[in-house]
matplotlib code that plots the C-alpha trace (Angstrom):
import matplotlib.pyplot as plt

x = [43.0, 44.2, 47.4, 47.3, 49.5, 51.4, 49.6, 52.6, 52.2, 47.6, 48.5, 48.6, 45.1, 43.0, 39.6, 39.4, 37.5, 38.6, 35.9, 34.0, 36.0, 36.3, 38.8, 41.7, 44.3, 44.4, 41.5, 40.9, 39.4, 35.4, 35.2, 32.0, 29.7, 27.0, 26.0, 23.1, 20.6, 19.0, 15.6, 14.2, 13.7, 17.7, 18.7, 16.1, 17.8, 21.3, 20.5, 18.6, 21.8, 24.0, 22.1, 22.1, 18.4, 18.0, 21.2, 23.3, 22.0, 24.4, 27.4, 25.6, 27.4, 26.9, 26.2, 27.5, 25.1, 27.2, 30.7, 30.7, 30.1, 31.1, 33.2, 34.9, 38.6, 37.8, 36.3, 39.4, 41.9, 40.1, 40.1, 43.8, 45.4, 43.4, 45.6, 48.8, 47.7, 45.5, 42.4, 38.8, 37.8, 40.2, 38.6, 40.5, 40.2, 41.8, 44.5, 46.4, 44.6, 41.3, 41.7, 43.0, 40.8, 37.8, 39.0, 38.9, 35.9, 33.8, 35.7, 35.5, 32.6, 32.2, 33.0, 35.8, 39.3, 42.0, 45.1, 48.0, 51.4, 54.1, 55.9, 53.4, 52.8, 52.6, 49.1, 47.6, 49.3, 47.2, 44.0, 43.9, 45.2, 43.5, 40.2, 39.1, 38.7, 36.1, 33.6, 34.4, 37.2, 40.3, 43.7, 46.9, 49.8, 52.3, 56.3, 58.1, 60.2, 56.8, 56.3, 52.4, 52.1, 52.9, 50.6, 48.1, 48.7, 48.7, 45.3, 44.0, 45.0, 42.7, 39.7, 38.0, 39.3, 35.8, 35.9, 39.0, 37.4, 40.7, 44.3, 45.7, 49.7, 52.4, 55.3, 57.9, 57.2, 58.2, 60.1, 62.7, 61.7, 60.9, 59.1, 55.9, 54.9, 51.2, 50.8, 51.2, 49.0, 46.2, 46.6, 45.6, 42.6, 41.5, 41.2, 39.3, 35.8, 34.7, 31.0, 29.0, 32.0, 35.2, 38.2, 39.7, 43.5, 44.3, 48.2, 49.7, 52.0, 52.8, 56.5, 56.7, 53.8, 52.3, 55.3, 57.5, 54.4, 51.5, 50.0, 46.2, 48.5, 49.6, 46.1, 45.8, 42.0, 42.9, 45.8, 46.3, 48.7, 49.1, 49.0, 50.8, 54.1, 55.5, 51.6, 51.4, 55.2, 55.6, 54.8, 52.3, 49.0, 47.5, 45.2, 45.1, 43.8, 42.2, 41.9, 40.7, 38.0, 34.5, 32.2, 34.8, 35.0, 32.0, 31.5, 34.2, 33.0, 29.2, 30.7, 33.4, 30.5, 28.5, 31.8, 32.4, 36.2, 36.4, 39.5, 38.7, 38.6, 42.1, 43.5, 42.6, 43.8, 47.0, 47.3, 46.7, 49.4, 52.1, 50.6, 52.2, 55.5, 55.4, 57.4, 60.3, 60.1, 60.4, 62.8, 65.4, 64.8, 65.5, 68.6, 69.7, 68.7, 70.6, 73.7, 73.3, 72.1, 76.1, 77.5, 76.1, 76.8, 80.1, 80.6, 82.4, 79.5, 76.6, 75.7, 73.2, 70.9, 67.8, 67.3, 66.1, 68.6, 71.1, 69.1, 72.0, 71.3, 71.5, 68.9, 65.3, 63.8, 65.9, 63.8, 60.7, 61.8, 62.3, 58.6, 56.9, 59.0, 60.6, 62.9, 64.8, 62.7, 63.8, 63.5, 66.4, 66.3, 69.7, 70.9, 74.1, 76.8, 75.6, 72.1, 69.8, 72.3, 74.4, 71.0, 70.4, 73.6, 73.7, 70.3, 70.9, 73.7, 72.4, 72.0, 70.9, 68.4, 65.9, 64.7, 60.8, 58.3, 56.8, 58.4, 58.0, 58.8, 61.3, 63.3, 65.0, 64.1, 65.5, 63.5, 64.0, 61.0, 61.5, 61.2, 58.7, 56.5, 56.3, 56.7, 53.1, 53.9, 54.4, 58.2, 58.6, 56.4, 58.7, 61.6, 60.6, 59.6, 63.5, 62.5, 65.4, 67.0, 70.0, 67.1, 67.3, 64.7, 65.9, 63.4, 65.3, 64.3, 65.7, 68.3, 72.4, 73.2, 76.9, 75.2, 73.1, 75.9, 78.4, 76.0, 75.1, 79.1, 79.4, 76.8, 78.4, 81.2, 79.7, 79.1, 81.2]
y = [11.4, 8.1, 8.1, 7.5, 4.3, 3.6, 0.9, -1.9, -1.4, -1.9, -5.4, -6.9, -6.1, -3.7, -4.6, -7.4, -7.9, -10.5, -10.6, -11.7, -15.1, -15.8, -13.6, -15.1, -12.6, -14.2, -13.8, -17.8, -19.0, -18.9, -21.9, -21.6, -21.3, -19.4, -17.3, -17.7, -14.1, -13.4, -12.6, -12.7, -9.3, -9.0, -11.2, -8.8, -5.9, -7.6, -8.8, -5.1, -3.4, -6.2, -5.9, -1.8, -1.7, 0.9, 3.1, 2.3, 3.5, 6.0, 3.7, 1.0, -2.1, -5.2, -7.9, -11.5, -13.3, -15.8, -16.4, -15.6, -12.2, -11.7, -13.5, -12.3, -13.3, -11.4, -8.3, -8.1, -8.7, -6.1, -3.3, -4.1, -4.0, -0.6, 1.3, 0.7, 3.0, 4.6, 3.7, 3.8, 0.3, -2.6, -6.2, -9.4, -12.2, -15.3, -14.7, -11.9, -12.9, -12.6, -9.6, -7.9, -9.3, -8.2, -4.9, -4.5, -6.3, -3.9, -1.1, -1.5, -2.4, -3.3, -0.1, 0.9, 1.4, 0.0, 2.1, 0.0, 0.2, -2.2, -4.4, -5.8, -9.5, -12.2, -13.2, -9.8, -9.3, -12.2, -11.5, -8.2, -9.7, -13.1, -12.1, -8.7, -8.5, -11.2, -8.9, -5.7, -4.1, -2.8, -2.4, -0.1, -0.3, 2.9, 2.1, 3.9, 5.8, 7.8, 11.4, 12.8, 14.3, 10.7, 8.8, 11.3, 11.0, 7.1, 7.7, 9.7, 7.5, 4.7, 6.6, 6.0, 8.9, 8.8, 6.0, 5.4, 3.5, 3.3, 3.5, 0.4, 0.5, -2.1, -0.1, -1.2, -3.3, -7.2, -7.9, -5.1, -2.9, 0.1, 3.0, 4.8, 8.5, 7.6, 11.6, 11.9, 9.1, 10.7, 14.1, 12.3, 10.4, 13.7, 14.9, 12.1, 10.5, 7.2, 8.3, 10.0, 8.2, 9.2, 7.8, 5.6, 5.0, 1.5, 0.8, -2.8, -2.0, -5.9, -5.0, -2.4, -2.7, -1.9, -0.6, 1.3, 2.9, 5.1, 5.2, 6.5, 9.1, 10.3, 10.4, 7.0, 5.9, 2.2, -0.1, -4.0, -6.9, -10.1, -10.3, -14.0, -12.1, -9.3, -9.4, -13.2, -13.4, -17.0, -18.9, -20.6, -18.7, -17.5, -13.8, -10.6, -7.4, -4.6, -0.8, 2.0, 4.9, 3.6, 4.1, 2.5, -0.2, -1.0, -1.8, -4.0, -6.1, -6.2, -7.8, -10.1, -11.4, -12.7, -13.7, -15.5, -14.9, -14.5, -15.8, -18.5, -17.5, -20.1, -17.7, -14.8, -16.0, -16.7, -13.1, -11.8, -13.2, -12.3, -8.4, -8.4, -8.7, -7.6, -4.3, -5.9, -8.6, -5.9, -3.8, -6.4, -7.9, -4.4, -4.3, -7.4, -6.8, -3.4, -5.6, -7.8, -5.8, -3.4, -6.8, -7.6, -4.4, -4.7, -8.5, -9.6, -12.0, -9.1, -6.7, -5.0, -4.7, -3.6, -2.5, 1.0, 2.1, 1.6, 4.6, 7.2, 10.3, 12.4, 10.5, 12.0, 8.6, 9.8, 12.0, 9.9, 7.5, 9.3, 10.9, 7.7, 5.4, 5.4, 2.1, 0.1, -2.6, -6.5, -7.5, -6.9, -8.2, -8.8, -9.5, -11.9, -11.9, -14.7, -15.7, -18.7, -21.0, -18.9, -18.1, -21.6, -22.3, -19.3, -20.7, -24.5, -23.8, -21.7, -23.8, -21.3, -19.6, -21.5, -22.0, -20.9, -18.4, -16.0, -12.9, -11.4, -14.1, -15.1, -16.8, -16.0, -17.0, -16.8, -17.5, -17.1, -14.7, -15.3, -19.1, -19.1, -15.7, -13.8, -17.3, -16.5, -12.5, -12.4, -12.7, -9.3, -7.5, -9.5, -8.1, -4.5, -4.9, -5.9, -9.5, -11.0, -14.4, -13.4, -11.8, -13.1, -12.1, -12.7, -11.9, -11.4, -12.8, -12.7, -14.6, -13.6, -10.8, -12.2, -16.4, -15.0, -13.0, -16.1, -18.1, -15.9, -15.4, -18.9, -19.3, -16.9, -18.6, -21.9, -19.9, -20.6]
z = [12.2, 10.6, 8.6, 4.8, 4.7, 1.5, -0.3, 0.2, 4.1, 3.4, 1.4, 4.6, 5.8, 3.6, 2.2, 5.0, 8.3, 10.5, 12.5, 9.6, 9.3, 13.1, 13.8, 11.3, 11.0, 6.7, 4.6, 3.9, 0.5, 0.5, -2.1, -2.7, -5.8, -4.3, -1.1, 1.6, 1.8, 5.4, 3.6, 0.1, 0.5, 0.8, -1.6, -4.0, -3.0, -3.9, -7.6, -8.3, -7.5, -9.1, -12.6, -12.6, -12.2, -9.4, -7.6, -5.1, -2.0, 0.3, 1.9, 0.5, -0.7, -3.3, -1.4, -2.2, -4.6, -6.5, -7.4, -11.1, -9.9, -6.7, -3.8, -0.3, -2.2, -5.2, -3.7, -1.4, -4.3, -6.4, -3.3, -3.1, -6.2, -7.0, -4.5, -6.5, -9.4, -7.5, -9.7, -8.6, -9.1, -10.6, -12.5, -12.1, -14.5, -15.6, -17.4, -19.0, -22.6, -20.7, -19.8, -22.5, -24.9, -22.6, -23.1, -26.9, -26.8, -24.6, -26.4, -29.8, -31.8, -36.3, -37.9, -35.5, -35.7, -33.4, -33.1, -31.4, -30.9, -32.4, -31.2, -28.3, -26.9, -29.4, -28.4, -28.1, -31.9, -33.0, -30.8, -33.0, -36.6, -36.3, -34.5, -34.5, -38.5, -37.8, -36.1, -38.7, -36.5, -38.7, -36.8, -37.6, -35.8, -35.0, -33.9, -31.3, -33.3, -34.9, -34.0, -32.6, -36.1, -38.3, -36.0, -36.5, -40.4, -39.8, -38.6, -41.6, -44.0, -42.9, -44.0, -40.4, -37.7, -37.1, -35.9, -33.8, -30.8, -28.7, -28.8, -27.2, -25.9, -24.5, -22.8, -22.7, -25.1, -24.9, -25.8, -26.7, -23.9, -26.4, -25.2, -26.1, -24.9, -22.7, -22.5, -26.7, -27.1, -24.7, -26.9, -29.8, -28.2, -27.6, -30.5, -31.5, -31.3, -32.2, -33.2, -30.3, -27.7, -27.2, -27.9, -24.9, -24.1, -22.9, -21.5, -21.0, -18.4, -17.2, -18.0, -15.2, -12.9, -10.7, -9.1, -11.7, -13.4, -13.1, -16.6, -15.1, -13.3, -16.8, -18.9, -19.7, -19.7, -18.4, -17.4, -17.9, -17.0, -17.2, -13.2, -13.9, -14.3, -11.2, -9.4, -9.4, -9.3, -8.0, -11.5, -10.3, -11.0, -14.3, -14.0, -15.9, -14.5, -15.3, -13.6, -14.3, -13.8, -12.0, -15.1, -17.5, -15.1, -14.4, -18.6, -18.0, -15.0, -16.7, -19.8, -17.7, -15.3, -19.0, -20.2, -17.0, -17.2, -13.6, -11.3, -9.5, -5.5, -4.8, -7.6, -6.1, -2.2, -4.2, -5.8, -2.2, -0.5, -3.6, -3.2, 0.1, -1.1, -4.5, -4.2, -2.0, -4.8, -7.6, -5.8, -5.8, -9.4, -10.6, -8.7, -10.2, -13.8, -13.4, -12.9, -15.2, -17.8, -17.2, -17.5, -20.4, -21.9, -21.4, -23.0, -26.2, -27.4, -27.1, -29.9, -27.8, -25.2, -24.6, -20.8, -19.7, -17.4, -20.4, -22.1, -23.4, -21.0, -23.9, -26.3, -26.7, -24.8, -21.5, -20.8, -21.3, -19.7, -16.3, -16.5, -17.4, -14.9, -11.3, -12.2, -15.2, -14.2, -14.4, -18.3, -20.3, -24.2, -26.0, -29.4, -29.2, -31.8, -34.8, -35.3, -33.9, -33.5, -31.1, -29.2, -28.7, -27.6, -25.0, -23.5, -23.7, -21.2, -18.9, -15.3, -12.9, -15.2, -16.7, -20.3, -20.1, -21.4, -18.9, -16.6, -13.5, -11.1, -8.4, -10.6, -13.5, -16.8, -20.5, -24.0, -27.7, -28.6, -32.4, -32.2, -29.4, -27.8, -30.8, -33.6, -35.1, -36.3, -40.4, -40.4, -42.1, -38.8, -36.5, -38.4, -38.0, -34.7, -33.6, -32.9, -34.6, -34.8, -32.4, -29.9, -26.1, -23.5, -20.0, -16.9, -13.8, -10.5, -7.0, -6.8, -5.9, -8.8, -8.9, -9.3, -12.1, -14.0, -13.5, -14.9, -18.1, -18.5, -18.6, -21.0, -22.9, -22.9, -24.5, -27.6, -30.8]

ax = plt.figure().add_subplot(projection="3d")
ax.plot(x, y, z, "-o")
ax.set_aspect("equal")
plt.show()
């Protein structure tokens, strides 16, 4: 009997045949547009299965047609990054955007109604302000702080619980790390039904995964992330990802291979080899961020900050926060004393960590969400959502805990 490995010792080798590719112990990069069939007959069989027209035969699988909707880099990506949350099939696109966006547009249709929690990333905010009213869906946003019962009253007053189509999360939330309950948020899709469908529950969970969270272990219907950030984690790829249940999926791979929002199959060698270290990556970030998130805490010049294993053991979120996650995770959000000006000046003198968008990779990196992530949310939104003029997002990478602290105390110390 074979033992069941844990899926950070099968990134090295699952999905992938080496005698296939002359016996290299890598999977190289088929860079190739399309593939070659042994018969017509074959290449029939391939494109019936491919375009849903007959059922997949017993152990039988796709076979490689063309690269918008299957290659050898992809396939083995996908196979991969499925173990982690243990979902039945996982889509991999081009960026983070693509992804999500894919989502809500398989998933909700005119008519509809988008439930979606507040604060979330600045471009999936204006993906569902600026874009879905174009096609007739309507949006409503919940906060953190709302009980099962408000955001069931939220609901009602819209005039369309009929038609809640899917409830759509970001926790934590970027960039002040917030918190939503993924088990209260499933009990109130059930109790839904968007016409003759269900409701669906869809969980950004780029800020903690896959590592640090399970959300299709705790109801959730389906799971994104930007895979640039901890999956990519070297800063030099964009993807986004999708998992999920196998009929849910396969909606979303039958709309991304007309959409043709596919990565690319460099991309996807990329994403391979940073899956085979992603959890030692993510391991020691956290351990960082934990100690530079207690020094933080601790300082003159911060108000506040926003890191989970700073949660009060005795506040109501404790307790979420220890079914939901298995780590504080590497992002920690802070509010400095003063406004934009002291902000500025704490990030114009860091020299270790570096001024950039983006999270999740090996190095560290520190932004002003107000002024830059989250600049195109109505002011009075960003307000309510935390995102403040004296808000700093730091991501934590892997460097030495004690470099990175000496160089946000001397930062710190540049403030006047």
């Amino acid at each position: 009997m074979k033992n069941k490995f844990k899926p950070e010792s099968l990134m090295m080798s699952y999905g992938y045949k080496p005698k296939l590719s002359e016996g290299a112990v890598k999977c190289p990069i088929f860079q190739t547009s399309t593939f070659v069939f042994e018969t017509a007959e074959e290449g029939k069989k391939f494109f019936e299965l491919a375009y849903g027209l007959r059922e997949k035969e017993k152990e039988e699988e796709l076979g490689l047609i063309y690269s918008r909707i299957n290659n050898p880099n992809l396939e083995i990506l996908e196979n991969r990054l499925s173990l982690w949350d243990d979902a039945d099939d996982s889509a991999v696109f081009e960026s983070g955007m693509s992804a999500i966006s894919t989502v809500l547009l398989e998933f909700l249709k005119p008519g509809d109604l988008l439930l979606y929690s507040s604060p979330t990333y600045g471009g999936t905010d204006h993906f569902i302000h600026d874009f879905l009213p174009k096609i007739g869906v309507d949006a409503v946003a919940f906060h953190p702080e709302n009980t099962q019962e408000e955001i069931e009253e939220i609901i009602r007053n819209t005039g369309k619980a009929d038609r809640l189509g899917l409830i759509y999360i970001e926790t934590p939330a970027n960039p002040t790390n917030t918190i939503i309950d993924i088990e209260m948020c499933c009990r109130i899709a059930k109790k839904h039904k968007n016409n003759t469908d269900r409701t669906y529950v869809c969980v950004d969970n780029t800020y903690m995964g896959p590592v640090w969270s399970k959300p299709l272990a705790l109801g959730a219907d389906l799971v994104v992330y930007s895979a640039t950030k901890f999956i990519g984690g070297h800063s030099d790829l964009i993807a986004g990802a999708v998992l999920g249940k196998s009929d849910l999926m396969t909606r979303v791979k039958t709309l991304r291979t007309f959409l043709g929002n596919m990565v690319s199959p460099h991309t996807a060698w990329l994403l391979l080899r940073s899956l085979e270290t992603l959890k030692i990556r993510m391991e020691k970030q956290s351990r960082n961020a934990q100690k530079v998130a207690n020094f933080l805490n601790q300082h003159e010049k911060v108000e506040k900050v926003n890191y989970l294993g700073l949660i009060d053991e005795q506040s109501a979120h404790y307790d979420l926060y220890k079914r939901q996650y298995n780590s504080p995770g590497a992002m920690i959000s802070f509010n400095i004393v003063g406004g934009e000006k002291e902000a500025f000046q704490f990030l114009n003198n860091l020299n270790l960590i570096q001024l950039a968008v983006s999270l999740g990779s090996t190095e560290s990196l520190a932004q002003h969400p107000q002024t830059m992530t989250h600049c195109a949310i109505e002011p009075k939104a960003r307000e309510r959502m935390g995102v403040t003029a004296n808000l700093v997002r730091v991501s934590i990478g892997v460097e030495d805990a004690e470099d990175l602290i000496a160089d946000v105390d001397n930062a710190l110390k540049s403030v006047v």
